[in-house]
N, C-alpha and C positions, 0 to 999 in steps of 0.2 A: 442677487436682488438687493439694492439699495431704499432700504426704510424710511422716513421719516413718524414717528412717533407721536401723535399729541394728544397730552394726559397732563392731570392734574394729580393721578396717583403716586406719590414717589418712590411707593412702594413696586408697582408695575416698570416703572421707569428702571429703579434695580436691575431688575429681572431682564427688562430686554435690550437694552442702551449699553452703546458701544458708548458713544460721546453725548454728551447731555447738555444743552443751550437751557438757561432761565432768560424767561424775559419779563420785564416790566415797562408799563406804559408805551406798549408798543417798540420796546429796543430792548436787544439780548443785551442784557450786563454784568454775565457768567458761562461763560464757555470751559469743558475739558474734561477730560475721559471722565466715565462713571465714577470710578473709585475718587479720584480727587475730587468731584463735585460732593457727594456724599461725606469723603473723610476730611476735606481740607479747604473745603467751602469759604471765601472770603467778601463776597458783597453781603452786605448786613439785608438784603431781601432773600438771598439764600439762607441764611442763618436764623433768618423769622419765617420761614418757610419749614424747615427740619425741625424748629424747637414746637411748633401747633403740632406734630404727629405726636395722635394717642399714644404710641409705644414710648415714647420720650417722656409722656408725663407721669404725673401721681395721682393716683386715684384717690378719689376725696377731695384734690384742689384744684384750683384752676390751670387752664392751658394755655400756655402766654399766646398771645394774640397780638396782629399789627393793627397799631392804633389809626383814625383814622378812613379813608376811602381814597381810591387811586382818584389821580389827579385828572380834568378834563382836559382831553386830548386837542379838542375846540382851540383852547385859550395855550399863550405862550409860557414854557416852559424853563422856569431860570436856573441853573444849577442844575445838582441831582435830583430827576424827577422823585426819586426816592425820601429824600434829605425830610418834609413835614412828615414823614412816618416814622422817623428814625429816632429813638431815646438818644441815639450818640452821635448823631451828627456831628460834623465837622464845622466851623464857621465857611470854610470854604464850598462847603457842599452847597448851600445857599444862592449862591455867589457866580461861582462856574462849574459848566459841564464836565466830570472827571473822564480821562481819555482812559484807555485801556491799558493795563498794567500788568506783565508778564506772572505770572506766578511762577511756571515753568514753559518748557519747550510746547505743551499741549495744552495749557491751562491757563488762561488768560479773566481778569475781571475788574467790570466797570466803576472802580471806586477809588476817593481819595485815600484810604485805608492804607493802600500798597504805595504810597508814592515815600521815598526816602523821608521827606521832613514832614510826615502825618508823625504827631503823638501814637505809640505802642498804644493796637488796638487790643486787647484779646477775645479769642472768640468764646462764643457762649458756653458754658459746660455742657448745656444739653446736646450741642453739635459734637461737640471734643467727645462726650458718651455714649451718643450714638452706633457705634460697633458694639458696646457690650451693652447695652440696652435696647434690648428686644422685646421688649414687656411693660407695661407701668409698673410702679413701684405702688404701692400701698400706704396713704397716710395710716397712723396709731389713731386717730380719733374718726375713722370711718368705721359708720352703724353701722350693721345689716338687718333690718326689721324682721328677716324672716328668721334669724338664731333668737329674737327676744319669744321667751317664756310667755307672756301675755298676748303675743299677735292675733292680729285678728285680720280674718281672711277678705278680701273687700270683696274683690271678684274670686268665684268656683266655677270650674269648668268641669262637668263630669260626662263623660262616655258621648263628647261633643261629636255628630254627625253633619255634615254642611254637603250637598249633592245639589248636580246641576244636572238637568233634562229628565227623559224619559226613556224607559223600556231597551231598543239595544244602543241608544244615544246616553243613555245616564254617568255620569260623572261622577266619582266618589271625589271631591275635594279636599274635605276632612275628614278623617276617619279612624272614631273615638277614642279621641282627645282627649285624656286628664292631667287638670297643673289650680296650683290656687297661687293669686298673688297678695301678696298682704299691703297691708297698709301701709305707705311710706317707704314701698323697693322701688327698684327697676327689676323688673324680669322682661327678658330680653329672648324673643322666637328668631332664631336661624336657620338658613338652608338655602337651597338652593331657587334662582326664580323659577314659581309654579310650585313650590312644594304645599301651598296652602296657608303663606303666613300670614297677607293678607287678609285672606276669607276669613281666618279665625276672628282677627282684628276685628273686622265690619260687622261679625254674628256677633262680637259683646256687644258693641253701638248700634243693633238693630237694622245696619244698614241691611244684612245679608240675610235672607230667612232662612231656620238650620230645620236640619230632617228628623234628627233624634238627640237625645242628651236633653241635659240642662245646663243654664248657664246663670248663676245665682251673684247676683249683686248686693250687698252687705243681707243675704240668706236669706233672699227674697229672687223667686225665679222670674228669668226677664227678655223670655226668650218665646219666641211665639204668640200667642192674643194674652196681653194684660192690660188692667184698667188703665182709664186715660192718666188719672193722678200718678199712677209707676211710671208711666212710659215719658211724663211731665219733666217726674223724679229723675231718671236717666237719661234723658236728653240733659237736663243740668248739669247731674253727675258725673257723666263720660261722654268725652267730647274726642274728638282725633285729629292729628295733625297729617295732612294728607305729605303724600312723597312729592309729587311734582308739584312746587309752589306756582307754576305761572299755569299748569293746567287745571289747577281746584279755584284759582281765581278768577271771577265772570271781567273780563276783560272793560264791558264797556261800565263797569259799575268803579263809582269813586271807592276808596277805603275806608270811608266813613261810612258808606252802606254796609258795606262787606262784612267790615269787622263785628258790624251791630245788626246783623241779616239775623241771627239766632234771638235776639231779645227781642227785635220788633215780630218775627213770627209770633211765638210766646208773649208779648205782653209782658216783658220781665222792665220792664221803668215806669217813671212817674212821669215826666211830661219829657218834653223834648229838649229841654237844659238836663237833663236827668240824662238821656240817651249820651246826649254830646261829652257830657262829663264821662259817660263810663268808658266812651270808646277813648277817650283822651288818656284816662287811666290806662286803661290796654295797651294803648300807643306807648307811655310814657313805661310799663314795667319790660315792655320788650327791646327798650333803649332806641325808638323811635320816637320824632317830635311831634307836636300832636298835630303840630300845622300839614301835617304829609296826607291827614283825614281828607283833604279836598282834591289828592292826586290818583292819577289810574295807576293799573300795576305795571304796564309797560315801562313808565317813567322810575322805576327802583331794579334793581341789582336783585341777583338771584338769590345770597343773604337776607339784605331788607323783603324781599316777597314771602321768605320762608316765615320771618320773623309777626307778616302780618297775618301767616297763617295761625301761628301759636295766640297772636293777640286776638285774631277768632275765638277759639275755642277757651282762652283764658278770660273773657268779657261774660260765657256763660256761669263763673266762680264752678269749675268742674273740680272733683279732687281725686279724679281718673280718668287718664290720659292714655289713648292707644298711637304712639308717636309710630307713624308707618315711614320705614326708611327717611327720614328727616331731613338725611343729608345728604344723601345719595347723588345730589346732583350739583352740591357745592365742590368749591377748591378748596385744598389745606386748609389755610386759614381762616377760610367764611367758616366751614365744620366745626375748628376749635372755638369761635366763639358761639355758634350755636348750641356746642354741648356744654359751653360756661353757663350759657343762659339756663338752657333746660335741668341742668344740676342746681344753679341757684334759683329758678321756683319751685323745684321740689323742696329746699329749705325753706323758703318764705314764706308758699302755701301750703305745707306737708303734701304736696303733689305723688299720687304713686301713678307711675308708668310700665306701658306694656310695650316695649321699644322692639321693632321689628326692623330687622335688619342683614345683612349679607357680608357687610364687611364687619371680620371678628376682632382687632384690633380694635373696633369704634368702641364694637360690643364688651370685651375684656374691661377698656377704661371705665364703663358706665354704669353697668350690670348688678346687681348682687345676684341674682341667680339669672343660665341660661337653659333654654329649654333646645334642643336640635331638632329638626323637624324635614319629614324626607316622604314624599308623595302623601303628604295628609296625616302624616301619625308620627308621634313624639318618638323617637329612639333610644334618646336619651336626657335626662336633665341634672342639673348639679348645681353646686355654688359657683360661679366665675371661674376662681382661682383653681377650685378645685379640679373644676374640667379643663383647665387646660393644662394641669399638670399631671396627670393620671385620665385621659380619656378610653373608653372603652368600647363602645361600639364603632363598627372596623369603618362606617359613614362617618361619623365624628372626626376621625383619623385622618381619614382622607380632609377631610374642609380644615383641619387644623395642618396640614402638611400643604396646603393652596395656599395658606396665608402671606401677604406677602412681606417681605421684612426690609426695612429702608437698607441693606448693605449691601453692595453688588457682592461682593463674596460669598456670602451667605445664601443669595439667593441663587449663584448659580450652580453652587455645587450642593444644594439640597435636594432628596430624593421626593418625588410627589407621590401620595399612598393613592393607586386607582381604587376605588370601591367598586367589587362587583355584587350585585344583590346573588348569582347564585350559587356563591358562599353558603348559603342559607338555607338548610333542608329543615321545612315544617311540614311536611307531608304526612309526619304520626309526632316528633315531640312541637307540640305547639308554642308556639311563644305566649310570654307575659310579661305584665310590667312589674319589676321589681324591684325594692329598694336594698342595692346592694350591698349602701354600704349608711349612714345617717345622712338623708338626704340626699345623696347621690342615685338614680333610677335608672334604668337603662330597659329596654325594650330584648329580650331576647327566649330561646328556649332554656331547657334544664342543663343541656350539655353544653351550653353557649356560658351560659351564669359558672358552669365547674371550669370553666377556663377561663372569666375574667375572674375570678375568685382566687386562682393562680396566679394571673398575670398580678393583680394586685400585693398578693405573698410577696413574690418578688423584686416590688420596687422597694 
């Protein structure tokens, strides 16, 4: 059977790609076996393509991003469609179309770069490090809110229950749930689709009615019947940025409604040069112009749609944020600037986030602590780095041995851990959640804990 592949994941693309085509503006302008496209990449859109992947960057700063929006296919094309996006262009890039340039026998690509009398280009170090950089690296001047002594807890989630139906229909969705997030993290909910990370999401923003627990917003519960003024309170306070940007936007509504559909319910402006001004601001901190207020969302880019989704919920002044897979449906490089953006309003507006998501690479970059989450109930939780360099429960394992790694080699000779749940006799010792080790939790029984308690010994 002969495949053709199309993904935006370069990580997946690893793992199943014999030969690997990139295209831009509509024309391939990098062809050649996996390994050479990944290790020895020469059009400057492949190299701004590898250097946006989370595992290539630093945590704490930003992830280089292509400047810019591809070019309209409509209107004629002069030179390298590429060349206005490019820092290093060439003057000839401008000018005329580059023909296709041998690298080798199997690896051919569309740029002036490779031609004899192009000035010594060199390639970016993030590409050149790409095989031994599997991981972000760590800036020295990243916080973690939740190691400061004084934290304080904004959202509590305690022995959270969330069930859908009735009688032999009933659904356990979530099923009692505890994690606190503090003021000024990311904590970040993983697992697989359907494990409940959603649901949890929607039950702190009231979208989802919960069955049992409580769910306490700066120790004040906010979950179930509370006065109109709390509920006033958290609709301000926690706002969420939905997954699919073009299905949480009402299609036939301009962005000027959209963005300010939250304050004109509420009543939150003073007259209507008030409204116009706030949604301009929104527009204007999400690197949108404001003049885009009078267009629909069909007319933007699945980027720009997500971005006016953030300008939503950041128009209510919220200072917690349930970001529900955010990016899940962008490419490379739309992602890396989305998570620029959403790491610098956490700095601007001391923003803390509840980032739900499935890809752990996004999650690693972003996170300071992660929680893992597997039919409704936490298994385990840790700091980031911590969990992914000592994970313990045997579900954890497996979703960290799935992850995929941009290096064909790596990917194909890596073993995947299957999880079976029944590994797991609680039939007399029951499980519990306990904190293993400072901060680190893990979900299991007494004789489950005397083996990661070992396993731990021996790293």
């Amino acid at each position: 059977m002969t495949i053709i592949y199309i993904t935006h994941d370069l990580g997946v693309v690893a793992n199943v790609a014999d030969r690997v085509a990139v295209m831009y503006a509509g024309q391939i302008v990098e062809i050649g076996m996996a390994e050479e496209i990944f290790h020895d990449a020469w059009h400057p859109y492949t190299w701004a393509l590898l250097s946006a992947l989370p595992q290539l960057g630093v945590k704490g700063e930003k992830l280089p991003t292509i400047d810019g929006t591809p070019p309209n296919l409509f209107n004629k094309i002069v030179g390298d469609a590429f060349a206005p996006r490019n820092r290093h262009a060439l003057n000839i890039d401008f000018k005329k179309e580059p023909p296709f340039f041998d690298v080798s026998p199997t690896h051919k690509a569309k740029t002036w770069y490779l031609d004899p009398r192009a000035p010594k280009i060199e390639q970016p170090a993030a590409v050149k490090n790409a095989v031994s950089m599997n991981a972000p690296q760590t800036s020295a001047a990243v916080h973690h809110p939740h190691e400061d002594p004084d934290r304080e807890a904004l959202i509590q989630v305690r022995d959270l229950q969330v069930t859908f139906g009735t009688g032999r229909k009933k659904f356990v969705a979530v099923d009692h749930v505890n994690f606190e997030i503090y003021r000024g993290e990311t904590f970040s909910l993983v697992g697989e689709s359907g494990s409940g990370k959603t649901t949890i999401g929607r039950a702190i923003t009231r979208i989802n009615p919960t069955t049992a627990g409580e769910i306490l917003y700066k120790g004040r519960r906010i979950n179930g019947k509370i006065p109109k003024s709390l509920d006033l309170e958290v609709i301000k306070g926690c706002q969420m940025i939905f997954q699919d940007p073009l299905a949480s936007l009402n299609e036939r509504a301009k962005v000027d409604y959209i963005v300010s559909e939250g304050i004109i319910n509420h009543h939150l402006y003073k007259d209507e040069a008030d409204r116009e001004e706030k949604v301009q601001q929104a527009l204007r901190e999400v690197g949108l112009l404001p003049e885009f207020a009078s267009r629909f969302p069909h007319e933007f880019s699945g980027g720009q749609r997500q971005r006016i989704g953030i300008a939503r919920a950041l128009i209510m002044q919220p200072e917690f944020i349930v970001a529900d897979e955010p990016i899940s449906a962008l490419d490379v490089s739309i992602r890396a600037q989305v998570l620029n953006l959403l790491n610098s309003l956490k700095q601007s507006r001391g923003l803390t986030y509840l980032f739900i998501a499935h890809d752990l690479s996004v999650v690693r970059f972003i996170s300071d602590r992660i929680a893992v989450i597997r039919k409704g109930r936490i298994v385990e939780l840790s700091e980031a780095e911590e969990l992914f360099r000592h994970p313990l429960h045997p579900y954890t394992k497996s979703l960290l041995s799935a992850v995929p790694n941009p290096d064909p080699a790596i990917e194909r000779n890596k073993k995947l851990l299957v999880y079976d749940p029944s590994m797991h006799d609680y039939s007399v010792d029951k499980p519990e959640w306990v904190e293993i080790l400072p901060g680190h939790f893990v979900y299991g029984n007494t004789r489950e804990m005397d083996g990661y308690r070992r396993e731990l010994a021996a790293m």
